[in-house]
MIDOSE-1310 file (N, C-alpha, C; in nm, 2 decimals, decimal comma, always signed):
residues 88
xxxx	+3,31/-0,52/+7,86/+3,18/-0,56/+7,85/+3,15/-0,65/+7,98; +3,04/-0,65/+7,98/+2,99/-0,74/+8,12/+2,89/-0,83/+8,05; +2,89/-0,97/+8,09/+2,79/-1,01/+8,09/+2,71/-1,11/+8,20; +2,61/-1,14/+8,15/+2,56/-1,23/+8,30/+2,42/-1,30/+8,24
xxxx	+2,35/-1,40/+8,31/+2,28/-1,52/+8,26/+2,14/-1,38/+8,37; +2,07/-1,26/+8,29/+1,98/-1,21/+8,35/+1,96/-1,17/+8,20; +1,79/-1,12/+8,22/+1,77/-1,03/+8,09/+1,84/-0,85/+8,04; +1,76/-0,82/+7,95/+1,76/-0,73/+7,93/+1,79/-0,60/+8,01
xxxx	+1,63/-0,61/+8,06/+1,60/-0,49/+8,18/+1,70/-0,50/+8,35; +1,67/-0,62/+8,34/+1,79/-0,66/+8,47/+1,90/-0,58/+8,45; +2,01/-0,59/+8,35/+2,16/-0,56/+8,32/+2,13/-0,41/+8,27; +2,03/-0,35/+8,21/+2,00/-0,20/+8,17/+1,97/-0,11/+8,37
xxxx	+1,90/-0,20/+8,42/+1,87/-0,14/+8,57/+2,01/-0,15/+8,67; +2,10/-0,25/+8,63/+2,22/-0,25/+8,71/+2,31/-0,14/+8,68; +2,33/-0,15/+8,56/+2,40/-0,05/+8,48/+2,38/+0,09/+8,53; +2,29/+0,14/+8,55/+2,23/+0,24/+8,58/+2,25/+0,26/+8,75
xxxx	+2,23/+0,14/+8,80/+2,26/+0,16/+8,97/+2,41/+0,21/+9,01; +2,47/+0,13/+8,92/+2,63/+0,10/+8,94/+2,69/+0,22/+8,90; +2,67/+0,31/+8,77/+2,69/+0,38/+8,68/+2,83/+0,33/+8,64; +2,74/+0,24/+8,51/+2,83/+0,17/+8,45/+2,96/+0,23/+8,36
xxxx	+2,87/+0,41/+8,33/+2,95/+0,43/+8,22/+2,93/+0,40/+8,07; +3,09/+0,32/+8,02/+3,14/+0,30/+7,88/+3,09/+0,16/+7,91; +3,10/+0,09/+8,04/+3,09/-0,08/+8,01/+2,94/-0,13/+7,94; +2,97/-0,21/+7,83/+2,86/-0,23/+7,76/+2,80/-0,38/+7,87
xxxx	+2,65/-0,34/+7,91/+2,61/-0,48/+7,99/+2,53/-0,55/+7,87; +2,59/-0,71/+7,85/+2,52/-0,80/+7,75/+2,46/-0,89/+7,88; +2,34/-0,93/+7,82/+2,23/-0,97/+7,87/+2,22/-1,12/+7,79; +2,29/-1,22/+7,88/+2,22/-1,40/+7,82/+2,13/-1,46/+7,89
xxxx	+2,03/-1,41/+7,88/+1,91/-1,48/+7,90/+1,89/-1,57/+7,96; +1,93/-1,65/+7,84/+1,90/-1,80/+7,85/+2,04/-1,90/+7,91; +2,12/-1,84/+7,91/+2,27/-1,87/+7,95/+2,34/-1,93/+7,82; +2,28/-1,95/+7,72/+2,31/-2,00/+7,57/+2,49/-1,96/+7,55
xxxx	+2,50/-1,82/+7,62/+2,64/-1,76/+7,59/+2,77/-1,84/+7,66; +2,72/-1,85/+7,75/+2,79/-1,89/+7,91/+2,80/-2,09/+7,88; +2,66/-2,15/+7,85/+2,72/-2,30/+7,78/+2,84/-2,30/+7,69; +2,82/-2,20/+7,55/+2,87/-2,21/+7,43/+3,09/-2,22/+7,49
xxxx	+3,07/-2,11/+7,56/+3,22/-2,07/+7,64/+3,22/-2,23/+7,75; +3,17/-2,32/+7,79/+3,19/-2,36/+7,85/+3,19/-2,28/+8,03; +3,13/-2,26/+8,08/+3,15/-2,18/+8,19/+3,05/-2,16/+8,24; +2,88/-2,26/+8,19/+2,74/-2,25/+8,26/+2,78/-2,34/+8,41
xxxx	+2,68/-2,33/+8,50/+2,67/-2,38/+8,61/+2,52/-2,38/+8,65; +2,49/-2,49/+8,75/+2,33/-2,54/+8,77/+2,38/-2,50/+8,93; +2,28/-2,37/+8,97/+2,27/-2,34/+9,10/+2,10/-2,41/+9,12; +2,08/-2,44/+9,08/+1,93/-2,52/+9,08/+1,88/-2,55/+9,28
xxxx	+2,00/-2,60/+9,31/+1,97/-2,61/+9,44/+1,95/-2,50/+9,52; +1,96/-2,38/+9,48/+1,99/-2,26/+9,56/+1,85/-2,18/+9,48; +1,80/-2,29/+9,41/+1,65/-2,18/+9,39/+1,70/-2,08/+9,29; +1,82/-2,10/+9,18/+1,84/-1,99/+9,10/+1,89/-2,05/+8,97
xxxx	+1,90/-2,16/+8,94/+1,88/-2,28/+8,79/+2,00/-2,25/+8,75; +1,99/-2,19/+8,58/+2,12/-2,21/+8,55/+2,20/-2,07/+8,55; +2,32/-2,06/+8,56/+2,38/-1,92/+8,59/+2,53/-1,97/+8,52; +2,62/-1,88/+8,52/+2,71/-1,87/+8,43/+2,83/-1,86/+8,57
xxxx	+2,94/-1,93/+8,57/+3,02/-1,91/+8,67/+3,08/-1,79/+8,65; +3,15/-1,75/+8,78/+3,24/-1,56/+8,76/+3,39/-1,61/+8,70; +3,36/-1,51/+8,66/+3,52/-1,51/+8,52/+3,55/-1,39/+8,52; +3,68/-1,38/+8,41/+3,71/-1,27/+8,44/+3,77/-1,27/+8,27
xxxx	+3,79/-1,19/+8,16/+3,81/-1,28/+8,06/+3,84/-1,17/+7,94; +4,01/-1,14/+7,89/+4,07/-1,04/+7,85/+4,06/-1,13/+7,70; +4,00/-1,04/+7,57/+3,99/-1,10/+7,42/+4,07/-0,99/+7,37; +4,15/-1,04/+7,30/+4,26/-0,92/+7,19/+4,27/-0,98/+7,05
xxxx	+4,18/-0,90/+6,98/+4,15/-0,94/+6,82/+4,08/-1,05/+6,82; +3,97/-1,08/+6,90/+3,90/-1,16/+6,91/+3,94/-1,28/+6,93; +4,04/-1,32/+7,03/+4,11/-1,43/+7,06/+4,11/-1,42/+7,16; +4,07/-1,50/+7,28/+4,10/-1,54/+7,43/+4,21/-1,49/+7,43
xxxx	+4,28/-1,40/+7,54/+4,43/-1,41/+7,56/+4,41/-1,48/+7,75; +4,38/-1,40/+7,83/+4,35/-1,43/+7,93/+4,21/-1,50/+7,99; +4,18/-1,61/+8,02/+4,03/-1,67/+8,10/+4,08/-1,68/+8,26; +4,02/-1,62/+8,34/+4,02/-1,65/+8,47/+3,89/-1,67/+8,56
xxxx	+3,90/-1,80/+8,62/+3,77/-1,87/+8,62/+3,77/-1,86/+8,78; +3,70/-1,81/+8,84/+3,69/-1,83/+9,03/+3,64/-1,95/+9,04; +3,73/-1,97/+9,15/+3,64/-2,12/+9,26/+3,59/-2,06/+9,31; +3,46/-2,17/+9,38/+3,34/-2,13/+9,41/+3,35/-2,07/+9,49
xxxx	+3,25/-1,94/+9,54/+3,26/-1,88/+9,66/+3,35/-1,77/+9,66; +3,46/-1,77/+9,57/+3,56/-1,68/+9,55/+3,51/-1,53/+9,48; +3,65/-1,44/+9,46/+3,59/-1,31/+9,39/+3,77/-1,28/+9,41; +3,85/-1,31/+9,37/+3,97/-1,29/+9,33/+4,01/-1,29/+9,15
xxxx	+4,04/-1,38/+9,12/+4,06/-1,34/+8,98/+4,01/-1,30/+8,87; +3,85/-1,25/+8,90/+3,74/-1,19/+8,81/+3,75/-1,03/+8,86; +3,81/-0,99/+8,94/+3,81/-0,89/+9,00/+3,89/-0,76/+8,91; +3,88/-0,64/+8,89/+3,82/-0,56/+8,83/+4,06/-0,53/+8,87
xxxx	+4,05/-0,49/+8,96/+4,23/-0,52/+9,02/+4,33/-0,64/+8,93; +4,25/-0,72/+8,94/+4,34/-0,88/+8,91/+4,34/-0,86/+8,74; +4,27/-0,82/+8,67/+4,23/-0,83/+8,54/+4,38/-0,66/+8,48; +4,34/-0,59/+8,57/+4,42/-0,48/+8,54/+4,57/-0,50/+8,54
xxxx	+4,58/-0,58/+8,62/+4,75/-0,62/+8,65/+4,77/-0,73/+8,55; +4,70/-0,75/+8,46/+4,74/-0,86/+8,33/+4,73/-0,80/+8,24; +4,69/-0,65/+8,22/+4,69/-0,55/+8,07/+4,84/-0,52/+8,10; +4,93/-0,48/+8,22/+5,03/-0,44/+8,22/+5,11/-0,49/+8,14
């Protein structure tokens, strides 16, 4: 699953650009998902309010096993590679 702090139609039109496939895109609005997890962030300064920081984030039987949280600016351990080498 993917999610991200955009609506509906946002993550249904990405989905479709990207050809998402199987990946289910959830849509948090309001970022409500992204506080609850701890992991909202205030881009406020950059003219884009609240947004959910990049993660990366493996659940087995509905338990966290893996959270991997990028420093800012980064795109390493949310990365689609880095996540796969932790199912091994």
């Amino acid at each position: 699953a993917c999610t991200s702090v955009n609506d509906h139609f946002v993550m249904s039109a990405w989905a479709k650009d990207q050809s998402a496939g199987d990946i289910v895109m959830l849509a948090d609005g309001s970022g409500d998902f992204a506080k609850s997890i701890g992991l909202d962030a205030d881009f406020s300064k950059f003219g884009m309010g609240l947004r959910s920081k990049r993660y990366s984030m493996i659940v087995k039987d509905g338990v966290v096993d893996k959270l991997n949280v990028e420093e800012a600016g980064e795109y390493k351990v949310s990365s689609a590679e880095h996540m796969l080498s932790q199912l091994g």
